[in-house]
C-alpha positions as CSV (number, residue, x, y, z in Angstrom):
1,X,-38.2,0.8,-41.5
2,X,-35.7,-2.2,-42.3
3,X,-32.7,-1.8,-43.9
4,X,-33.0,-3.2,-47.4
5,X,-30.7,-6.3,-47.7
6,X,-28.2,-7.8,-49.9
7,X,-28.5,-11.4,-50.1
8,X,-26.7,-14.1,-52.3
9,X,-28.5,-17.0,-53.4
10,X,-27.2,-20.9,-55.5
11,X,-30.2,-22.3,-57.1
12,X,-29.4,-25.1,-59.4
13,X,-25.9,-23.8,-59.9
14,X,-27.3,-20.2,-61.1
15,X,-25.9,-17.4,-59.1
16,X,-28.3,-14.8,-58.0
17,X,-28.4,-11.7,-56.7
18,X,-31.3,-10.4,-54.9
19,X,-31.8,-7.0,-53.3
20,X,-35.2,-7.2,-51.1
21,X,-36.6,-5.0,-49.5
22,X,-38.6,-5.7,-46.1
23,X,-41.2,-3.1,-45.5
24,X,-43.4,-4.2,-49.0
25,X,-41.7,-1.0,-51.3
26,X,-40.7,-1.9,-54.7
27,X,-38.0,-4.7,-54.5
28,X,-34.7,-4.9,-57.0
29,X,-34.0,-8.1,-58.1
30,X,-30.9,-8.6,-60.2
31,X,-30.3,-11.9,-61.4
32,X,-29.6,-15.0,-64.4
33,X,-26.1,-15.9,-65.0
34,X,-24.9,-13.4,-62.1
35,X,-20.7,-14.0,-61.5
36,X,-20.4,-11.8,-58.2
37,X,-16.4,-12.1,-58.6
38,X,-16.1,-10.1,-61.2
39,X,-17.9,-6.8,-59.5
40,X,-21.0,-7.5,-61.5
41,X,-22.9,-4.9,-59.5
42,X,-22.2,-1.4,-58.7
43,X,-24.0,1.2,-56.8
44,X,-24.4,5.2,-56.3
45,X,-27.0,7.1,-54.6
46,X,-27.6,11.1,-54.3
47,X,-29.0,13.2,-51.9
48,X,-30.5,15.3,-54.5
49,X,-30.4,13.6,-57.7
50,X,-27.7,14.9,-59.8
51,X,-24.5,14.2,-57.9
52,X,-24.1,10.3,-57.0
53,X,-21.4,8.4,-54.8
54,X,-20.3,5.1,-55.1
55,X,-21.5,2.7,-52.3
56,X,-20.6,-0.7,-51.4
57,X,-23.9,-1.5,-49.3
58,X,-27.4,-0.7,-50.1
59,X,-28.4,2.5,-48.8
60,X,-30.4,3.1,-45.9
61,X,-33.8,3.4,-45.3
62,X,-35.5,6.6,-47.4
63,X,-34.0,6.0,-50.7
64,X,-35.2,4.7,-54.0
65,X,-34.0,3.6,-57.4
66,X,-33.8,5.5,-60.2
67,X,-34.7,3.6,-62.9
68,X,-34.1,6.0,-65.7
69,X,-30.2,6.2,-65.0
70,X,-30.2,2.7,-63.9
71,X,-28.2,0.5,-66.6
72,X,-26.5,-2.6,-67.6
73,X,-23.4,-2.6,-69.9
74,X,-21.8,-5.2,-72.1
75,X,-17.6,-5.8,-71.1
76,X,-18.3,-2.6,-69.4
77,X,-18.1,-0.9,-72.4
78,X,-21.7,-0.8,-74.6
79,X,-24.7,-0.3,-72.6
80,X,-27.2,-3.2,-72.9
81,X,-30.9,-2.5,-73.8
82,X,-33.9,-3.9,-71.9
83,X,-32.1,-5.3,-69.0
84,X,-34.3,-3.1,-66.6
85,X,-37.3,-3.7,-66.2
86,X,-40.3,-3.2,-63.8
87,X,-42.5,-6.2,-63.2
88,X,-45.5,-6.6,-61.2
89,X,-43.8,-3.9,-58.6
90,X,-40.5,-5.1,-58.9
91,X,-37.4,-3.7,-60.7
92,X,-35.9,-6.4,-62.5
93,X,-32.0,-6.5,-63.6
94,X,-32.6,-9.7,-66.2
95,X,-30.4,-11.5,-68.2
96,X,-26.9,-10.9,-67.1
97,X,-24.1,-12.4,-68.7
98,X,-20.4,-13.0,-67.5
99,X,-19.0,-9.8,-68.7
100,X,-22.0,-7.5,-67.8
101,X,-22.5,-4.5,-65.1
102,X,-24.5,-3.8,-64.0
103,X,-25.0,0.2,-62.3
104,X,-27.5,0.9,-59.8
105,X,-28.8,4.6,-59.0
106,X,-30.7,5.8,-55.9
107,X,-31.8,9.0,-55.1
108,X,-33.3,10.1,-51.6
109,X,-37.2,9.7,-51.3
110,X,-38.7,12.8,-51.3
111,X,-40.6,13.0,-48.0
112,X,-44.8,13.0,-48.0
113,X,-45.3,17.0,-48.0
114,X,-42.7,17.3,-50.9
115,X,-44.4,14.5,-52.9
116,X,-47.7,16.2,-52.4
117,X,-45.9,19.8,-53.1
118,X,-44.4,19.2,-55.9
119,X,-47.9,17.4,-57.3
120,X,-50.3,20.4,-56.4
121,X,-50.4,24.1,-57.9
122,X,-51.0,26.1,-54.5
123,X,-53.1,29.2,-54.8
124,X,-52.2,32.6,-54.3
125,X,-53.6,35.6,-52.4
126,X,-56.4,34.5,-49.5
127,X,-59.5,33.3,-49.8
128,X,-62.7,35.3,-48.4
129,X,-63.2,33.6,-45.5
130,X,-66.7,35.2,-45.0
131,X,-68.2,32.5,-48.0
132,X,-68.3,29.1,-47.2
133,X,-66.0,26.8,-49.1
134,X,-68.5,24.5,-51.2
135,X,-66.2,24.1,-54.1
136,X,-62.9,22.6,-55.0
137,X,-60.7,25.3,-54.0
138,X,-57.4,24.0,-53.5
139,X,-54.5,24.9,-51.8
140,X,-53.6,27.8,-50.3
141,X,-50.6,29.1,-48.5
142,X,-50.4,31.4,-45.1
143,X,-47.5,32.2,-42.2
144,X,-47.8,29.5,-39.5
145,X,-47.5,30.8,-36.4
146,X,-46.9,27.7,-34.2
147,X,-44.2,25.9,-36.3
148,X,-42.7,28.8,-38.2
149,X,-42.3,29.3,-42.0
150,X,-45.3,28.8,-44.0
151,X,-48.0,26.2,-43.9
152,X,-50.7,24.8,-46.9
153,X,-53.7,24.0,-46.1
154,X,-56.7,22.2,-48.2
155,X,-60.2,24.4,-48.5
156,X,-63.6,23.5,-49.7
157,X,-64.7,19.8,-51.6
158,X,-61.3,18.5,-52.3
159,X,-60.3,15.2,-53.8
160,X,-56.8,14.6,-53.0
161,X,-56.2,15.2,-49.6
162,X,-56.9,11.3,-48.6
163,X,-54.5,9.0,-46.7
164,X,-54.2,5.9,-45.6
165,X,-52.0,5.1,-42.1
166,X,-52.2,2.7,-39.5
167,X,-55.1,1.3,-41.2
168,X,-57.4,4.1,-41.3
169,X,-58.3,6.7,-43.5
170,X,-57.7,10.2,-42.8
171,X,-58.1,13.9,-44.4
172,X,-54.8,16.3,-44.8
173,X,-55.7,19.8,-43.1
174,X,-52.8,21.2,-43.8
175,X,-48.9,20.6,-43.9
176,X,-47.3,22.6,-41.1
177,X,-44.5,24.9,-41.6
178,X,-41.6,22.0,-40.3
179,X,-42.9,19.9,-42.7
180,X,-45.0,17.7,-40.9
181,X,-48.7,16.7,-41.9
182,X,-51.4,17.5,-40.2
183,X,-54.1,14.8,-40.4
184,X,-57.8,14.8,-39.0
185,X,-59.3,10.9,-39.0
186,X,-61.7,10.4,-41.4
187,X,-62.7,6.5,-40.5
188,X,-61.8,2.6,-41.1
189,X,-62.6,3.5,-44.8
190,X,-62.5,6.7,-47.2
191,X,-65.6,8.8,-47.4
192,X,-66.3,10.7,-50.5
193,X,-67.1,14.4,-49.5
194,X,-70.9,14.9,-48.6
195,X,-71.0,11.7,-46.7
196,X,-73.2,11.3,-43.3
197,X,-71.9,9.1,-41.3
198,X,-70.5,8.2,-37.6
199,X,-67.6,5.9,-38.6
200,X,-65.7,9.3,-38.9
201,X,-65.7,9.2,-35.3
202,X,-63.8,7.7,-33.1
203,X,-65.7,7.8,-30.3
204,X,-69.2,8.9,-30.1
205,X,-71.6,11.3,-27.8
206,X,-68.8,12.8,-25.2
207,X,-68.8,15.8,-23.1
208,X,-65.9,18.3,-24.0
209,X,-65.6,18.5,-20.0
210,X,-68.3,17.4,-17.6
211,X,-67.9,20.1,-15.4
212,X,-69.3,23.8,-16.8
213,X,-69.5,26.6,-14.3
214,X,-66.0,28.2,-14.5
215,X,-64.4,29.5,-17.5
216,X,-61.3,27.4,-16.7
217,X,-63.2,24.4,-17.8
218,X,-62.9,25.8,-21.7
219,X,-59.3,24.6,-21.1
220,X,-58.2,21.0,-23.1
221,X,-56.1,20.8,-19.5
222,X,-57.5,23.2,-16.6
223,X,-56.2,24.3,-12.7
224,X,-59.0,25.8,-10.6
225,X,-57.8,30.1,-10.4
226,X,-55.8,30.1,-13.6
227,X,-56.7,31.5,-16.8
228,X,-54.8,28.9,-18.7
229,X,-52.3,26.1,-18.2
230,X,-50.9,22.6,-20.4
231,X,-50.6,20.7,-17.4
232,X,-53.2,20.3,-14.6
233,X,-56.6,18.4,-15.2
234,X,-57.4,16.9,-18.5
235,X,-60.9,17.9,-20.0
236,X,-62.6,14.8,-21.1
237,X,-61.9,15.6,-24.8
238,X,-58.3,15.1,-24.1
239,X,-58.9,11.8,-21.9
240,X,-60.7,10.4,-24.8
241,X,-58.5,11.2,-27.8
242,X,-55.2,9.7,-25.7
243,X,-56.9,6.4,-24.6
244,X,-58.3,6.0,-28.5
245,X,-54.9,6.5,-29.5
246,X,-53.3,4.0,-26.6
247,X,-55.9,1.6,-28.3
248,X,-55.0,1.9,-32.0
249,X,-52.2,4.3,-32.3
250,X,-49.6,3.8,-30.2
251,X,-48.0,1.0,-31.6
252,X,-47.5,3.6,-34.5
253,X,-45.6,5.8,-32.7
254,X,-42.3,5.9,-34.4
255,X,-44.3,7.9,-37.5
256,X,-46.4,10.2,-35.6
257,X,-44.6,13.4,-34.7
258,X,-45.5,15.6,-31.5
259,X,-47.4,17.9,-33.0
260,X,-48.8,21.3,-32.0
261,X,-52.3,22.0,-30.7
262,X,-53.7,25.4,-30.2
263,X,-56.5,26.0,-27.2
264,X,-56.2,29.8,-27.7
265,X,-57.8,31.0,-23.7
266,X,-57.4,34.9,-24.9
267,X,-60.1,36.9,-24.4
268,X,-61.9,38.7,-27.0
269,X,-61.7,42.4,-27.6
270,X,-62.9,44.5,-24.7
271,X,-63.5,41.7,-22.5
272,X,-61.2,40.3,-19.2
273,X,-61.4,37.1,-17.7
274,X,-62.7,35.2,-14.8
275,X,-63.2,32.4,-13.0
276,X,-66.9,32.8,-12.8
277,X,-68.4,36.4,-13.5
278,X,-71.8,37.7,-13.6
279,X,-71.6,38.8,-17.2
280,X,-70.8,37.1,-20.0
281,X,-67.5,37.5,-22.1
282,X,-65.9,35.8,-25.4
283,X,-62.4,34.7,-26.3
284,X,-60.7,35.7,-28.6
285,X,-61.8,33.2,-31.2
286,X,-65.3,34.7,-31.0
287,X,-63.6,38.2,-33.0
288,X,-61.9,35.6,-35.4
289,X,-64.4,33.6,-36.4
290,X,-67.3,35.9,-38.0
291,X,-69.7,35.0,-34.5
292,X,-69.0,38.8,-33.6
293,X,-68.9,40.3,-36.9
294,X,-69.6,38.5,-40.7
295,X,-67.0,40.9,-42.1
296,X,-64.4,40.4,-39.7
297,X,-63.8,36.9,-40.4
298,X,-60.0,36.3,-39.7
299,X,-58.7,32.9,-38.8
300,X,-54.9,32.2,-37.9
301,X,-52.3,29.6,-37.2
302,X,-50.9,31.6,-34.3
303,X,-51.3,30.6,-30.5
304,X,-50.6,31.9,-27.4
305,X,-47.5,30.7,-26.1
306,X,-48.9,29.3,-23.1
307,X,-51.8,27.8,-24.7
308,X,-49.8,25.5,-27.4
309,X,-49.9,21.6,-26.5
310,X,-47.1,19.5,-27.9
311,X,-49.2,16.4,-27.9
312,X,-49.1,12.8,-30.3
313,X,-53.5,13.3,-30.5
314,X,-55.5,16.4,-30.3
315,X,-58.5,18.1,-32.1
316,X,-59.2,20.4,-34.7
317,X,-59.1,24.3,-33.7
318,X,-62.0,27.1,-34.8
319,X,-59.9,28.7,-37.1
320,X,-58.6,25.5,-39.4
321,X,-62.4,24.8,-39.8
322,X,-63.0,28.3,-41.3
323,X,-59.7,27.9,-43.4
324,X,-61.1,24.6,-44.8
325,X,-64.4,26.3,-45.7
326,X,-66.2,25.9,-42.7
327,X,-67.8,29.2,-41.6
328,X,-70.3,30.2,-38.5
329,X,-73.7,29.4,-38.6
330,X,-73.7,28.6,-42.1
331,X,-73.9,25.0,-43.2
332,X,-72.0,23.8,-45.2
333,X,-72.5,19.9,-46.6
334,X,-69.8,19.9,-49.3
335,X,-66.3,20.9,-47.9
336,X,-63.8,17.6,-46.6
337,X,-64.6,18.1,-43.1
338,X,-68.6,17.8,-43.2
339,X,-69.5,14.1,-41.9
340,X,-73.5,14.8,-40.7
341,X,-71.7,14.6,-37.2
342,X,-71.4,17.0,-34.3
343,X,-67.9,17.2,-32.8
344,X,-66.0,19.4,-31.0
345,X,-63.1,21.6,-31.6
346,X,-60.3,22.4,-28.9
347,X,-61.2,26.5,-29.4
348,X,-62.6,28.3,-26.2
349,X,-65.9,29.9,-27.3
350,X,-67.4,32.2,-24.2
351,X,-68.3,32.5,-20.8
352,X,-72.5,32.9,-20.9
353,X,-73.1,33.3,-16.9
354,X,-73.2,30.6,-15.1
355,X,-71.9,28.4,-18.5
356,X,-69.2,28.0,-20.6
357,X,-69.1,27.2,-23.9
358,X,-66.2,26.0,-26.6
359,X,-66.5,26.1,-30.7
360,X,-67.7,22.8,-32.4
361,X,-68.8,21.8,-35.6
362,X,-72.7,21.5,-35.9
363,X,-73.8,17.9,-37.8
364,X,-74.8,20.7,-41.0
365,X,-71.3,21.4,-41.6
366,X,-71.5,24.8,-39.8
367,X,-69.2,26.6,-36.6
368,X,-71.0,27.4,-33.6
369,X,-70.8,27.7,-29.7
370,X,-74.5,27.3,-28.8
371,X,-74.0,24.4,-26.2
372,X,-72.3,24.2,-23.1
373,X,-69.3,22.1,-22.3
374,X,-70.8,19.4,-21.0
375,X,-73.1,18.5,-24.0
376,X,-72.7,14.9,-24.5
377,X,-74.2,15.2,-27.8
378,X,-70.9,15.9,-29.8
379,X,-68.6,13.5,-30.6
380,X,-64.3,13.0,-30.6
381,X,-62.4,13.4,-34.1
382,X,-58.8,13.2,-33.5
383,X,-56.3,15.3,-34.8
384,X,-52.6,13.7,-35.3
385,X,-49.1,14.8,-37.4
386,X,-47.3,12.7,-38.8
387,X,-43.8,13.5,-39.0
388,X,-42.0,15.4,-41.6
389,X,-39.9,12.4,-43.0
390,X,-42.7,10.6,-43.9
391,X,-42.8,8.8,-47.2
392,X,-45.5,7.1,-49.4
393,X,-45.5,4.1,-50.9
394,X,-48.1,4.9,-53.5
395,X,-51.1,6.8,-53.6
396,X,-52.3,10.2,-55.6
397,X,-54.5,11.2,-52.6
398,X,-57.4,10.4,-54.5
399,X,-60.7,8.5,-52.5
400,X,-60.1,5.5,-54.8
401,X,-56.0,5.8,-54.0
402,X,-55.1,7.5,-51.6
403,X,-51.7,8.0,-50.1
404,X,-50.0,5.2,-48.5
405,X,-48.3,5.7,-45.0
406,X,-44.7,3.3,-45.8
């Protein structure tokens, strides 16, 4: 973002002061009658809103005005009503006579996830994660494994979890424990929940990996022998997410933190691995997500260390698909992440001899691992973060205003 500027203007022999700001926020404009000589203008911001310091230049990027502690004075003695106002997005300073001062506040911007915090009631205890979500639940809390400290996530039909960034629309999953956001694209437009469609895709009818016979091949990036690995061969899925995102994200790059992505390769209880046994065995996301048991359902934000990506793009896992009311084999129409659409998540399902198969989202809504890798019938939904110092410009998170990406 711009610095905001402090420019002096002579129009007709009127002195004005403008303050503008260049990324389209709110601008301050101070001006009529304006005598800069005799230190018309004075300035303070705060970190945290209650103890200010003088400034003689605007402050940087992040910061706002206060307009309730904003003020004008009369010989710097009697405070002058109605000299602030707020115009058609602009905060005006009108009016000013020889004698006045005028006194400027700005506090720091709260960041994205505090705006959305400190705007929500977050739920306590855990949902049961053996119901589908079909109603508004909320937001709930839970220890995030990857990132540290705690992370809230959205579950069931919510309403306010839209956004709006680098002109598309996506759906909040969850703000991570550092404070970042975690994002899942929702389209060129907003959809209201319960809406079939393929413009929630980015790109349509891919394999997750066109090769299928060995169990590395679960893996977002694979090496022939090794039960997991981040480097190696990319899977399709992960081709097609970066070269969307070299198409229509990068530019965006400055706002889009490296986020963490979970392809959990553990195997399930009482099973080992291999490259290509004659028997089949699950990973561990089969125990967690109610495939082996309804009443075991148990999804987490923790990962394997050596199966965490610290990517820009990636994909949903298994497990936030059951924490936003997604559930196995059960379909579910009405939670944020339904779209009518199959596509796939980046959490290894089994090894069914000579197959193997990873978790995606069937077009009713519902978990499964039915299909092999190399289905072409699901379709790519990237995952991004943005980063933790992200502001809004406006925006409730509403589908008729969402939040606005500055």
């Amino acid at each position: 973002m711009k610095n905001k500027v402090l420019s002096v203007l002579v129009l007709l022999g009127v002195i004005s002061i403008i303050i503008i700001n260049n990324d389209n926020e709110k601008n301050i404009i101070v001006k009529d009658n304006i005598d800069i000589r005799n230190n018309t203008l004075a300035m303070y911001k705060s970190e945290e809103g209650t103890n200010y310091t003088e400034i003689t230049e605007m402050p940087s990027e992040g910061y706002i005005i206060n307009e309730e502690r904003t003020y004008c004075t009369m010989d710097n003695k009697t405070q002058i009503k109605g000299k602030v106002k707020s115009i058609e997005g602009n905060t005006i300073v009108t009016n000013i006579k020889k004698n006045d001062k005028c006194y400027l506040y700005f506090d720091k911007q709260p960041t994205g996830s505090e705006t959305i915090l400190g705007n929500i009631t977050v739920n306590s205890g855990t949902p049961n994660f053996a119901n589908i979500a079909t109603t508004d639940e909320g937001v709930y809390k839970v220890e995030d494994g990857m990132y540290g400290g705690y992370s809230y996530y959205w579950r069931g039909a919510v309403t306010n979890n839209y956004v709006k960034f680098a002109n598309f629309c996506w759906r909040i999953i969850r703000i991570n424990g550092d404070g970042s956001m975690r994002l899942i694209y929702d389209g060129t437009t907003c959809h209201a929940n319960g809406t079939s469609t393929t413009e929630s895709l980015a790109v349509t009818g891919q394999a997750y990996n066109p090769n299928y016979n060995r169990s590395e091949y679960v893996g977002y990036t694979y090496t022939t022998g090794s039960q997991r690995t981040t480097s190696g061969t990319a899977s399709n899925l992960k081709t097609q997410n970066e070269t969307w995102y070299n198409s229509n994200l990068a530019s965006y790059a400055s706002k889009i933190a490296d986020g963490k992505y979970c392809n959990d390769r553990n195997t399930g209880a009482g099973y080992s691995w291999s490259s290509q046994p004659s028997s089949t065995f699950y990973y561990a996301g089969y125990d967690r997500s109610g495939a082996k048991s309804a009443s075991s359902v148990s999804p987490t934000l923790s990962c394997p260390s050596g199966d965490v990506y610290t990517l820009k793009i990636g994909a949903i896992t298994m497990d936030e698909v059951v924490m936003a009311g997604g559930k196995w084999g059960t379909a579910n129409s009405s939670y944020y992440l339904y779209n009518g659409n199959y596509y796939w998540t980046m959490s290894p399902f089994c090894w069914y001899s000579p197959y193997v198969r990873v978790f995606f989202v069937w077009s009713g809504g519902q978990l499964t691992g039915s299909y092999n890798v190399d289905w072409t019938t699901p379709s790519v939904r990237p995952v991004i973060n943005l980063k933790s110092d992200t502001t809004f410009s406006s925006g409730n998170g509403t589908l008729a205003d969402p939040y606005i990406v500055q």
